[in-house]
N, C-alpha and C positions, 0 to 999 in steps of 0.2 A: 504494500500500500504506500502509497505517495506521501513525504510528508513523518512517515515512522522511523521511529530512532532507529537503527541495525542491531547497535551494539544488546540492546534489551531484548531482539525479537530469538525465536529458537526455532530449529528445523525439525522439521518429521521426523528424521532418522536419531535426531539428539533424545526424544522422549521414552521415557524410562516407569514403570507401575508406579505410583507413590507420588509422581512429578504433580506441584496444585500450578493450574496453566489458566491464560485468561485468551480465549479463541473470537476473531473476531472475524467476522464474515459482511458481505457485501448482501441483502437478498432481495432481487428484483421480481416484481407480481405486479403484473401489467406493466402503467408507467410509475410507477411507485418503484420506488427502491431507500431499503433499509440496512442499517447498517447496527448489527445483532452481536452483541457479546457474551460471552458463555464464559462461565467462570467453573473448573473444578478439578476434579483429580484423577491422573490416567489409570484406568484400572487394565488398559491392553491399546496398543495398536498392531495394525493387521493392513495386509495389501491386498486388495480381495479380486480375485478377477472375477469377469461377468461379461455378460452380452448387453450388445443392446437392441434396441427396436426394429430392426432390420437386418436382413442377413449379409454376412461378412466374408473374406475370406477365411478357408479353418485356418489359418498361422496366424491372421493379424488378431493378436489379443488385446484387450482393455484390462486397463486395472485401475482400483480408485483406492486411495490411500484413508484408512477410516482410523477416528480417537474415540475407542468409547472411556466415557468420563464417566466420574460419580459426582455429579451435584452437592452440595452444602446439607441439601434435605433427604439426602442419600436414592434420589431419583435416577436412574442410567439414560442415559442418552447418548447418541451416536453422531459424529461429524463426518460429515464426508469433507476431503480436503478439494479446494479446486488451485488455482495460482491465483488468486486472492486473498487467501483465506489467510491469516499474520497469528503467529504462536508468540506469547508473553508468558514468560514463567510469572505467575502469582505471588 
């Protein structure tokens, strides 16, 4: 994101179980676009492959880089990472 400190932000590969991280995403619905912060603590990331809505060749794979977090109120929830999305250790 434009504008964010470096030195503060963390990468996907840095994140470790136990890590309290504040995830900040871009999220656009219609012409509305929001800008959504998640504050919690990694309990797993994973590289998950999948398809998408259309067919592909069989070699070219997708994969989406996901944090599932435990919330404050101990809620789980999952991120999907895009090149947007900016990692702050908490």
């Amino acid at each position: 994101m434009v504008g964010s400190n470096a030195s503060t932000l963390t990468r996907f590969e840095e994140l470790k179980p136990g890590d309290r991280i504040e995830v900040e995403q871009v999220v656009t619905v219609g012409l509305q676009r929001r800008t959504v912060k998640t504050v919690g603590t990694v309990v797993r990331t994973e590289r998950t492959r999948h398809g998408l809505h259309f067919r592909r060749a069989p070699d070219d794979k997708v994969f989406s880089d996901v944090i599932l977090l435990e919330l404050p109120d101990g809620e789980l929830t999952s991120i999907c990472m895009d090149e947007f999305t900016v990692i702050r250790r908490a």
